[in-house]
C-alpha positions in Angstrom: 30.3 2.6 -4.1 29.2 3.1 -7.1 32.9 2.6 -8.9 33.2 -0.3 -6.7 29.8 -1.9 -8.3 30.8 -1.0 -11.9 33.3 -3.9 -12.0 31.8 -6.9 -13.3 33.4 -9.2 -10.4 31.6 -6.9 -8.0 27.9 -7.0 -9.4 27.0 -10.1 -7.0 28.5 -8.4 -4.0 26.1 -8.0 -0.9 26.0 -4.8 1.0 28.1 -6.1 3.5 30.7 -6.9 1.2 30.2 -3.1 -0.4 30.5 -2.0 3.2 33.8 -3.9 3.9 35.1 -3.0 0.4 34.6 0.5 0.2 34.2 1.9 4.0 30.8 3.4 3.4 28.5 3.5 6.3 25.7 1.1 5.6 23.0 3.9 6.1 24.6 5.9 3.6 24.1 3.1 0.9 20.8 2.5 2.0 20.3 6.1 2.1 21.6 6.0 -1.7 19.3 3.0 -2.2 15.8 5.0 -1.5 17.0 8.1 -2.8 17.7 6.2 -6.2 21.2 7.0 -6.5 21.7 3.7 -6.5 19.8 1.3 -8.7 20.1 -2.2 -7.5 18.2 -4.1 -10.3 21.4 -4.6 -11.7 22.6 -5.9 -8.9 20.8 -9.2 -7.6 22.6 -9.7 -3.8 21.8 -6.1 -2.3 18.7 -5.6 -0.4 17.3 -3.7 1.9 14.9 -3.2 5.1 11.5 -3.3 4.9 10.4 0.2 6.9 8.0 -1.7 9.2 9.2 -4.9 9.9 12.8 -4.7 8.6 13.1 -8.0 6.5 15.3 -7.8 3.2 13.0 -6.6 0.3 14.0 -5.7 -3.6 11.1 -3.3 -4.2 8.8 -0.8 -3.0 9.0 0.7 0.8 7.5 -2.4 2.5 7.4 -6.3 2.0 4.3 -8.2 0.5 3.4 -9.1 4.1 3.2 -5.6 5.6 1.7 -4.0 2.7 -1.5 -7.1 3.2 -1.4 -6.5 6.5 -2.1 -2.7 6.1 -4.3 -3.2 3.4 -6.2 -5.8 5.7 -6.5 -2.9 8.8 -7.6 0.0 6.2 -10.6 -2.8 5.1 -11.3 -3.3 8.5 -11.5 -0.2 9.0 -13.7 1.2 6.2 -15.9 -1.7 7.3 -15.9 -0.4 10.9 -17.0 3.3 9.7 -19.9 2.0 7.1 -20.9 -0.1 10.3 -21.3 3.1 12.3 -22.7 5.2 9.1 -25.2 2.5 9.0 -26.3 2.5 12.6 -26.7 6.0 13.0 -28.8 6.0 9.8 -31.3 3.9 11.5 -31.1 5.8 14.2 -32.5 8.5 12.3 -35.3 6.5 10.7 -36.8 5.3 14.0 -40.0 6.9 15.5 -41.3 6.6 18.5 -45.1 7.5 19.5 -46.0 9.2 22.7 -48.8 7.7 24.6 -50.7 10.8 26.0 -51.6 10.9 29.6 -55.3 10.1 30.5 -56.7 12.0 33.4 
């Protein structure tokens, strides 16, 4: 794969094309792709998966929407658990007087 990309006419190729080309598995060049074997910032045409949602990304393990979308469930979250926090602090602040029985 890699021989294949060092050729200048081959730097704009897709991973399709590499696949067709060379007769590597896709998975195996993705595979290459996370493990950094393969650095594709010379190489603007190959993408790959985002892990959650599985649309073409350049960077990182997720796309900009996922990552805000996960970000947005952890703040929700955080604000769930201070909610809770906060209601059993009152609950520990409240008193409540006994009326003695009159005989």
């Amino acid at each position: 794969v890699y021989k294949f990309l060092r050729k200048q006419s081959n730097r704009q190729s897709t991973i399709a094309e590499i696949v067709d080309a060379t007769e590597v598995d896709e998975e195996l060049i993705l595979k290459f792709i996370r493990l950094k074997r393969l650095q594709i910032s010379q190489f603007p045409n190959i993408n790959y998966p985002c892990e959650r949602c599985g649309k073409a990304i350049r960077k990182n393990k997720l796309c900009s929407q996922c990552e805000q979308d996960i970000h947005s469930q952890i703040s929700q979250m955080n604000q769930e658990e201070e909610r809770k926090r906060e209601i059993e602090s009152r609950k520990k602040d409240t008193y409540y007087a006994i009326n003695p029985k009159n005989d």
